[in-house]
Residue frames as a rotation matrix with the C-alpha (Angstrom) as fourth column:
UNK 1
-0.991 0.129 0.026 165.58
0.077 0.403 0.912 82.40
0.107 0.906 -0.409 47.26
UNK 2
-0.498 0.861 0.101 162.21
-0.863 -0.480 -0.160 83.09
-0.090 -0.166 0.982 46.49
UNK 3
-0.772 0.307 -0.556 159.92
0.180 0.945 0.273 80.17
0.609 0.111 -0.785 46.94
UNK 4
-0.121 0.946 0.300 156.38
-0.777 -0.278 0.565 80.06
0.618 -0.164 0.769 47.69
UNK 5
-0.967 0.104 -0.231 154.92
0.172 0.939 -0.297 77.49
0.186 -0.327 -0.927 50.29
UNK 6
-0.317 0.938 -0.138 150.84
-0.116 0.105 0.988 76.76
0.941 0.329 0.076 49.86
UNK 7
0.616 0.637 0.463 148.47
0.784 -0.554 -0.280 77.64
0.078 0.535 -0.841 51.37
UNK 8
-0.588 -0.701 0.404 149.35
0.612 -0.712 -0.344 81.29
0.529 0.044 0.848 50.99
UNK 9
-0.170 0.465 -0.869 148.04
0.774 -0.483 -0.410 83.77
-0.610 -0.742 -0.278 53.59
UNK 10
-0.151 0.092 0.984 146.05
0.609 -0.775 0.166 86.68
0.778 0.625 0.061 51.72
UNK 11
-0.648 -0.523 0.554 146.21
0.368 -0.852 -0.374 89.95
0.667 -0.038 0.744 52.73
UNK 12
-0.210 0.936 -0.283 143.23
0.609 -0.101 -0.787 91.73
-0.765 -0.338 -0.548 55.04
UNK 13
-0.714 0.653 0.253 140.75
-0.400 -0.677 0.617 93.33
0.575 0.339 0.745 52.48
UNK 14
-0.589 0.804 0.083 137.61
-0.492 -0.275 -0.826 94.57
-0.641 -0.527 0.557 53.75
UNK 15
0.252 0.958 0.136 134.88
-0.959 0.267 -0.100 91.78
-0.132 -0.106 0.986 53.47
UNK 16
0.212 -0.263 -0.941 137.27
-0.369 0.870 -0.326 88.73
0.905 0.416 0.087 53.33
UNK 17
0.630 -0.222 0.745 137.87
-0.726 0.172 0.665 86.73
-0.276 -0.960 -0.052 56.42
UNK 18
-0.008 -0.822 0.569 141.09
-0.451 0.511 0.732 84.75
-0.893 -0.251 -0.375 56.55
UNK 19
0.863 0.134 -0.487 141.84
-0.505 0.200 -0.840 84.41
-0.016 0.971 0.240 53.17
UNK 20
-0.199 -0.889 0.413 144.31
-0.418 0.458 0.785 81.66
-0.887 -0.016 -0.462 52.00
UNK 21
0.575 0.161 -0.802 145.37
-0.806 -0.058 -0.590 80.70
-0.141 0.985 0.096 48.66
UNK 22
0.411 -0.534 0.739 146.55
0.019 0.816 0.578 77.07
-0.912 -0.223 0.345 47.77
UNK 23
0.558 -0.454 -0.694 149.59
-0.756 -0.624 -0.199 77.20
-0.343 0.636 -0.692 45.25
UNK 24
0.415 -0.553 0.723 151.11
0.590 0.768 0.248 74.44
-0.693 0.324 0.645 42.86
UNK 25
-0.392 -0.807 -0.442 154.55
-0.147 -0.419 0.896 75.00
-0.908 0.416 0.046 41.32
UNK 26
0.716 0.694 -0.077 153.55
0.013 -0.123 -0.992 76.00
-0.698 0.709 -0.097 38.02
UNK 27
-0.088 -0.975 0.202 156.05
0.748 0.070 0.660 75.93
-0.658 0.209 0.723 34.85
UNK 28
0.718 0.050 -0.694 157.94
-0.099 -0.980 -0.173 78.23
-0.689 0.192 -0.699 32.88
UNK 29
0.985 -0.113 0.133 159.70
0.175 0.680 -0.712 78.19
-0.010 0.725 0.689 29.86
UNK 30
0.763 -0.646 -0.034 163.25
0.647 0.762 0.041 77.34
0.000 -0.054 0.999 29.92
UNK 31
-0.426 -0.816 0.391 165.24
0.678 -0.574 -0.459 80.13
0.599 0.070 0.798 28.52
UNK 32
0.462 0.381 0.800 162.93
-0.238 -0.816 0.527 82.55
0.854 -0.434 -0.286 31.34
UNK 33
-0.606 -0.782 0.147 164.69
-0.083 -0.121 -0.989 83.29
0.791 -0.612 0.008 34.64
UNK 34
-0.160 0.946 0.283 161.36
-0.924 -0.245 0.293 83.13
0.346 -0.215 0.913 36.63
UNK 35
-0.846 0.508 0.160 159.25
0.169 0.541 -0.824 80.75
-0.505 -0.670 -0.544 39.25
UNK 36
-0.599 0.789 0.136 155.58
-0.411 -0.449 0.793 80.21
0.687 0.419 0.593 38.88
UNK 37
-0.885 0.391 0.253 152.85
0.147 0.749 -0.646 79.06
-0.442 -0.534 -0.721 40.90
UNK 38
-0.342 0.931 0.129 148.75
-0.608 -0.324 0.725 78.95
0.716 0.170 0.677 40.24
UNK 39
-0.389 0.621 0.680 146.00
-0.853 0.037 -0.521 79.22
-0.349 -0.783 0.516 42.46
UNK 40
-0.937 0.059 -0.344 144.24
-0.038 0.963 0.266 75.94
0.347 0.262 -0.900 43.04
UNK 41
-0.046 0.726 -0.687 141.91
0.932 0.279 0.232 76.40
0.359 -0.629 -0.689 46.07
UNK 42
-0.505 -0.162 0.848 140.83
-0.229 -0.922 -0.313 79.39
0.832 -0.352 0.428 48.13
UNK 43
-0.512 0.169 -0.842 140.10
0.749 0.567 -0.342 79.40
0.420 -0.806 -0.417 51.83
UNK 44
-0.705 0.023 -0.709 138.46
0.573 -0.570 -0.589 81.40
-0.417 -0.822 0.389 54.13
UNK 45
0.169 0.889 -0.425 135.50
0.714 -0.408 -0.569 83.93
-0.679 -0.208 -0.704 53.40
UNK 46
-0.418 -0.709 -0.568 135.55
0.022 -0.633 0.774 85.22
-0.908 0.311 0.280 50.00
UNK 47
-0.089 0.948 0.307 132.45
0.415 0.315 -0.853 85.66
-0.905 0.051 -0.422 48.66
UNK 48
0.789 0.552 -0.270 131.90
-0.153 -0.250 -0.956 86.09
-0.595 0.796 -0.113 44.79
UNK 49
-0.028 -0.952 -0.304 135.40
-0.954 -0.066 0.294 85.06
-0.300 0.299 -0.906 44.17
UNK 50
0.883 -0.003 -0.469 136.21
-0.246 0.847 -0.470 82.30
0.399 0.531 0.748 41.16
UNK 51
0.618 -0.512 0.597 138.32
-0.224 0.612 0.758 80.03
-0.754 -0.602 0.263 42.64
UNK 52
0.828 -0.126 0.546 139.49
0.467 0.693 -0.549 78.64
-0.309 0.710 0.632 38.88
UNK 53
0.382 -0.757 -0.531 142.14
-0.261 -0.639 0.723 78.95
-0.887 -0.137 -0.442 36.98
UNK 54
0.418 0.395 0.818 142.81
0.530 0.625 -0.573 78.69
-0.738 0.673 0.052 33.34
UNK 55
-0.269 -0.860 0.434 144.71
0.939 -0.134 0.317 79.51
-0.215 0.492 0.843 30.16
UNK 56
-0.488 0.062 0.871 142.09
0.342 -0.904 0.256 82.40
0.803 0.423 0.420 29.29
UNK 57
0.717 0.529 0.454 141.42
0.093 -0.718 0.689 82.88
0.691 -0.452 -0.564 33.18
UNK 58
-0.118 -0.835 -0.537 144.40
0.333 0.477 -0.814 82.78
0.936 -0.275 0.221 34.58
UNK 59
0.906 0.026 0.422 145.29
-0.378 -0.397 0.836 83.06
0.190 -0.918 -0.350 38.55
UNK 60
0.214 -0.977 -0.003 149.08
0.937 0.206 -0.282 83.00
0.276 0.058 0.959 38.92
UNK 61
0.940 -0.341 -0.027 152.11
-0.337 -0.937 0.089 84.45
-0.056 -0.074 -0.996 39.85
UNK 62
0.709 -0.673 0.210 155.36
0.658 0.524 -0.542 84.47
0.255 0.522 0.814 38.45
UNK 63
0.694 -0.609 -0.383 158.97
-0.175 -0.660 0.731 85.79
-0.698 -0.441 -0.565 40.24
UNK 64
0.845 -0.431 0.317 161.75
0.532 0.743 -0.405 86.47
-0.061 0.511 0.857 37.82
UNK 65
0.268 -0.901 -0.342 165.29
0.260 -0.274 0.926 87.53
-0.928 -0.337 0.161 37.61
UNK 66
0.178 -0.539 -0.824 167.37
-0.984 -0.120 -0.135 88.81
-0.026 0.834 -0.551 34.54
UNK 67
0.962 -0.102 -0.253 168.01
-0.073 0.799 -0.597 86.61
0.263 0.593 0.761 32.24
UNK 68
0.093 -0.992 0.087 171.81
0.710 0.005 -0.704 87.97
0.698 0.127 0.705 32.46
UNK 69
0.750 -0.007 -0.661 173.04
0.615 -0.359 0.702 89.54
-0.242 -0.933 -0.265 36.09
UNK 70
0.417 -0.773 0.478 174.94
0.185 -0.443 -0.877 92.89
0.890 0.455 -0.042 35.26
UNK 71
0.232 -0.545 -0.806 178.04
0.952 -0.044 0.303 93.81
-0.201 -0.837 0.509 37.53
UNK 72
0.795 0.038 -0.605 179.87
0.300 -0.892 0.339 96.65
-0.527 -0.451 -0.720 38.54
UNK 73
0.843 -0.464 0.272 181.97
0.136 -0.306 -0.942 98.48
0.520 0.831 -0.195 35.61
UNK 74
0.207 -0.556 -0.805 185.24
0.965 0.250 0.076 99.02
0.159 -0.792 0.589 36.98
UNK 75
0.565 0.334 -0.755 186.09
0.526 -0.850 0.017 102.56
-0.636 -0.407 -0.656 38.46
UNK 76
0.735 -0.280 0.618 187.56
0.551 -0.284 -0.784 105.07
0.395 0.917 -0.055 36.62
UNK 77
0.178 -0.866 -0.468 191.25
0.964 0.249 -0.094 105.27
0.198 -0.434 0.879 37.27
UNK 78
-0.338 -0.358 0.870 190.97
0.623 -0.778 -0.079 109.21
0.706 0.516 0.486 36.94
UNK 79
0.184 0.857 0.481 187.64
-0.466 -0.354 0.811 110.12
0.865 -0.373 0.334 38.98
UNK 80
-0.763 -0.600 0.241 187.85
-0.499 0.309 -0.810 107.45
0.411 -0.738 -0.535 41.12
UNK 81
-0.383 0.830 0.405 184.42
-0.734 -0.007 -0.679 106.70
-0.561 -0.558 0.612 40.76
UNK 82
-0.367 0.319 0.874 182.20
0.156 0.947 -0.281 104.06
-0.917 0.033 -0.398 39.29
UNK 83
-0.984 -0.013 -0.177 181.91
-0.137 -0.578 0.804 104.62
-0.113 0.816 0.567 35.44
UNK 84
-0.270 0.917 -0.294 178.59
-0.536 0.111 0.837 103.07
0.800 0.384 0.462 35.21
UNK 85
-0.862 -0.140 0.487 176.28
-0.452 0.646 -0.615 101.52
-0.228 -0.751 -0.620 37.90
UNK 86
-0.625 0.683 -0.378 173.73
-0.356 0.182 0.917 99.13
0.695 0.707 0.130 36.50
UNK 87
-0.384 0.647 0.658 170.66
-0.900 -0.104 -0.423 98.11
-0.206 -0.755 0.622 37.73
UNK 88
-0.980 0.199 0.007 169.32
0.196 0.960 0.199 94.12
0.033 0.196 -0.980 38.14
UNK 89
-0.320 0.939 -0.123 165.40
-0.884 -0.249 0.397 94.38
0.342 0.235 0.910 37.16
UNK 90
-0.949 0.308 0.067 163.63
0.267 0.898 -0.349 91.57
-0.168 -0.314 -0.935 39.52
UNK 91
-0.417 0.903 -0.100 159.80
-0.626 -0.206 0.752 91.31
0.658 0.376 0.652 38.68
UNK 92
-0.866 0.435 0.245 156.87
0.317 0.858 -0.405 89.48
-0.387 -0.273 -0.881 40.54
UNK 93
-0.643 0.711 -0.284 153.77
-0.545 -0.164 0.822 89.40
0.538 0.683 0.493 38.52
UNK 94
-0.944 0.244 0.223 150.31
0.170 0.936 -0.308 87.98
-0.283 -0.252 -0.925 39.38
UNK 95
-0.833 0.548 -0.072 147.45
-0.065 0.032 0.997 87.31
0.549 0.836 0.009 36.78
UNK 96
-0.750 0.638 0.174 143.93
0.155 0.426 -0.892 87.29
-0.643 -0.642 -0.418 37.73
UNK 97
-0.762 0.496 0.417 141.34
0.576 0.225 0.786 86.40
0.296 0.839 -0.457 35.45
UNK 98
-0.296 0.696 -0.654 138.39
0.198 -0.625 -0.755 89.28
-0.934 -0.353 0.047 36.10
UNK 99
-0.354 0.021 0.935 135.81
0.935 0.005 0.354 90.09
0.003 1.000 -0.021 33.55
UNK 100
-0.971 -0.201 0.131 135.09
0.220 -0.962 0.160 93.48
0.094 0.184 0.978 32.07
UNK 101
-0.405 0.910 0.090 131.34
-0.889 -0.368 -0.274 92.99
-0.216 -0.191 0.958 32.29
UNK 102
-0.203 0.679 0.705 128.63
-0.325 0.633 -0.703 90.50
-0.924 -0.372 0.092 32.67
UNK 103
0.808 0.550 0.211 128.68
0.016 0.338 -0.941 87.89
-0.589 0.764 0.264 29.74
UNK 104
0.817 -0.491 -0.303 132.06
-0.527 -0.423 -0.737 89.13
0.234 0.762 -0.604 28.25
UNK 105
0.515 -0.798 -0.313 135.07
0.372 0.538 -0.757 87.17
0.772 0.273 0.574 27.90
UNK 106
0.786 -0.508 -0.352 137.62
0.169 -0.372 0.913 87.62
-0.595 -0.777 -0.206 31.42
UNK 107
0.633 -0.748 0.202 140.78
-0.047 -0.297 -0.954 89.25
0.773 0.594 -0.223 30.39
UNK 108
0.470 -0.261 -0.843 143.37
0.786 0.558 0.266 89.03
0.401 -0.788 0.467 32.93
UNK 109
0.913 -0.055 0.404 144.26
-0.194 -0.931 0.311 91.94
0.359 -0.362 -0.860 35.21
UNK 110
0.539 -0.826 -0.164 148.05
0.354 0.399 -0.846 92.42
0.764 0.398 0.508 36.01
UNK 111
0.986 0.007 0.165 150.02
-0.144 -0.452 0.880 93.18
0.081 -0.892 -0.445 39.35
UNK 112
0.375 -0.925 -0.060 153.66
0.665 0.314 -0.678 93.81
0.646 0.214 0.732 39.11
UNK 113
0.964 -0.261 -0.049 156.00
-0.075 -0.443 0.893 94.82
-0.255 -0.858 -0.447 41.52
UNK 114
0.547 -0.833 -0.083 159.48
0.599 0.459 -0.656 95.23
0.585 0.309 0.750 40.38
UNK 115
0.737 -0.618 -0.273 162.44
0.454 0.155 0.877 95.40
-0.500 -0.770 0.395 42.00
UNK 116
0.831 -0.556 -0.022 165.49
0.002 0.044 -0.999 97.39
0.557 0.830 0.038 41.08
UNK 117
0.881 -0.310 -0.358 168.31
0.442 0.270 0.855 96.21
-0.168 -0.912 0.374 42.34
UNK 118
0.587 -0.801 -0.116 171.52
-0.706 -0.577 0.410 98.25
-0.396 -0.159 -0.904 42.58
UNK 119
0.756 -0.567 -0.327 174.28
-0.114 0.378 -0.919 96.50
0.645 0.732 0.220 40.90
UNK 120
-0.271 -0.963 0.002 176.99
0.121 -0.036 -0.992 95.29
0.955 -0.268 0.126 43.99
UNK 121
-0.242 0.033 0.970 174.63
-0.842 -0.503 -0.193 96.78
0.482 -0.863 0.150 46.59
UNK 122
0.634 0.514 -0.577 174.37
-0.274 0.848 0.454 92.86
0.723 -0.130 0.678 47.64
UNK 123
0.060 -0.902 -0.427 177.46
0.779 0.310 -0.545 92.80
0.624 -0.300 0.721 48.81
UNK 124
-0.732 -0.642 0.229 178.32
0.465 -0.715 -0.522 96.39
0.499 -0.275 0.822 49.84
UNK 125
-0.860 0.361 0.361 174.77
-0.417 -0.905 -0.088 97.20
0.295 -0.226 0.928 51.53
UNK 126
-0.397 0.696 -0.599 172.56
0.436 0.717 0.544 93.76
0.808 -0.046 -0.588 52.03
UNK 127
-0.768 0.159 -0.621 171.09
0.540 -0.363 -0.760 95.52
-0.346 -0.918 0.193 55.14
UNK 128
-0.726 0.501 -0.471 169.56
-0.564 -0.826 -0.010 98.58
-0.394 0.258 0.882 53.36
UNK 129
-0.798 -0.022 -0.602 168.61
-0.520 0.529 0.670 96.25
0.304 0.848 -0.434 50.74
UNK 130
-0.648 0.477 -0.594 166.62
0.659 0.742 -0.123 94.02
0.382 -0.471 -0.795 53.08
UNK 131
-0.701 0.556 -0.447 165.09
0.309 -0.329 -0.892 97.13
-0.643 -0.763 0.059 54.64
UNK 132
-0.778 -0.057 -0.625 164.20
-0.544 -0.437 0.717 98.50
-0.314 0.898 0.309 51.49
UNK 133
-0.746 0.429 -0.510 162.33
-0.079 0.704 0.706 95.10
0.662 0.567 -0.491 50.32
UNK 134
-0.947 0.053 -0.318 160.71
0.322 0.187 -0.928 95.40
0.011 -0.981 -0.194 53.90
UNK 135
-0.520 0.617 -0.590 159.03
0.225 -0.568 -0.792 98.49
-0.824 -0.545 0.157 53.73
UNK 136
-0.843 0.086 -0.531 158.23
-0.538 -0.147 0.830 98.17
-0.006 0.985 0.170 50.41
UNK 137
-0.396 0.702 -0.592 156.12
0.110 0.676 0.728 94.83
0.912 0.224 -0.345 50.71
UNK 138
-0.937 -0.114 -0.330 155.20
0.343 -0.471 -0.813 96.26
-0.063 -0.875 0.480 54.51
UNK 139
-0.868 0.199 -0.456 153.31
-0.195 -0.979 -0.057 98.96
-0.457 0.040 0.888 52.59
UNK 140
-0.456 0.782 -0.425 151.24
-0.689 -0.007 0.725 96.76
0.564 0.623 0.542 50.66
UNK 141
-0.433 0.611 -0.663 150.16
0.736 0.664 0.132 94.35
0.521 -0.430 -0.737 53.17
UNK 142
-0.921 -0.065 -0.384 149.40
0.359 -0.524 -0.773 97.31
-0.151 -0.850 0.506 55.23
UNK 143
-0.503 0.554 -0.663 147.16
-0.535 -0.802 -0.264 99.00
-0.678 0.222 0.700 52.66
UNK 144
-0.956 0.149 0.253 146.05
0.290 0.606 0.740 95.96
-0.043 0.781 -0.623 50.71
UNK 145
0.036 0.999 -0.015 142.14
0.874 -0.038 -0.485 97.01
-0.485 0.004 -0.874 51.42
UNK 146
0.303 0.320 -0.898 142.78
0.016 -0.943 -0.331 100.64
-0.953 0.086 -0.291 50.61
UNK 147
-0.933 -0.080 -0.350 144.61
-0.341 -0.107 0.934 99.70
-0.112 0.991 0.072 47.14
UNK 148
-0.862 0.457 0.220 141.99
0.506 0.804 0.312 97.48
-0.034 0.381 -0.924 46.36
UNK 149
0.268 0.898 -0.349 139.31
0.742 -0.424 -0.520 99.81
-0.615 -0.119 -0.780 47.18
UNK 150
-0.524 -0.472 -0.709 141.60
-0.267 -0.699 0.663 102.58
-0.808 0.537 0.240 44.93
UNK 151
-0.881 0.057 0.470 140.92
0.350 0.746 0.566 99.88
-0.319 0.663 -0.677 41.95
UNK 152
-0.574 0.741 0.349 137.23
0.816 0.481 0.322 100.12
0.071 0.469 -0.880 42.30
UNK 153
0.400 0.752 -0.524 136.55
0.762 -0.591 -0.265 103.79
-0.509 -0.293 -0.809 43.15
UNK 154
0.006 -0.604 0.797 139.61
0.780 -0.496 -0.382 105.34
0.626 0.624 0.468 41.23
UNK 155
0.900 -0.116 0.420 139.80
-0.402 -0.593 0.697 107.30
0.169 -0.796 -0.581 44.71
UNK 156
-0.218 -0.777 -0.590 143.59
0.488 0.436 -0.756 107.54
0.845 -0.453 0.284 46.02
């Protein structure tokens, strides 16, 4: 189960020193499948960085599941194979108020990672699955300076 616990540890980018991010459970409306949290506090060495967090600046993130979990179709009695395998769409989002220029209104900048998940491969493959989610989120702590620096030079 996904579940955040506060402070969060931020990534290394170049010019932050030990960044940490304090998180309260944040809500979400009812019929959404979905966690939230928002940033309260920031720690550590993170100069020019608004700390706040508001409806039109927002700092959040928000994990969510289908609404409705699809399963595995049953096989086809001919083929022998699976007629259809669907795919469970998991999402984590996180908002950060940032403004387009000095004086102008902050709009909020968007970071999604989503997840498809195989349909069954919980059961029949939770291994891969786990590696999969590994080297995925691996990849971005690894490179979290070099995206970030991507962002602001539009260099990959």
């Amino acid at each position: 189960m996904f579940s955040l616990t506060t402070p969060v540890t931020g990534a290394a980018i170049a010019a932050f020193t030990s960044p940490t991010y304090t998180v309260a459970v944040d809500t979400v409306p009812p019929t959404v499948a979905a966690k939230a949290w928002t940033v309260t506090a920031i720690g550590g060495t993170q100069a020019g960085v608004d700390a706040s967090s508001s409806a039109s600046k927002p700092w959040n993130c928000v994990f969510s599941r289908p609404p409705q979990i699809k399963y595995l179709s049953a096989i086809d009695p001919n083929s022998g194979q699976l007629r259809a395998v669907p795919i469970n769409e998991y999402r984590f989002t996180s908002n950060k108020g940032v403004l387009p220029l000095a004086g102008q209104p902050a709009r909020a900048m968007k970071i999604v990672t989503s997840f498809g998940q195989v349909a069954g491969s919980d059961l029949a493959d939770a291994a891969n699955v786990k590696a999969g989610v590994s080297f995925h989120v691996g990849c971005l702590a690894q490179q979290s300076s070099g995206i970030a620096d991507s962002l602001l030079t539009a260099s990959i």
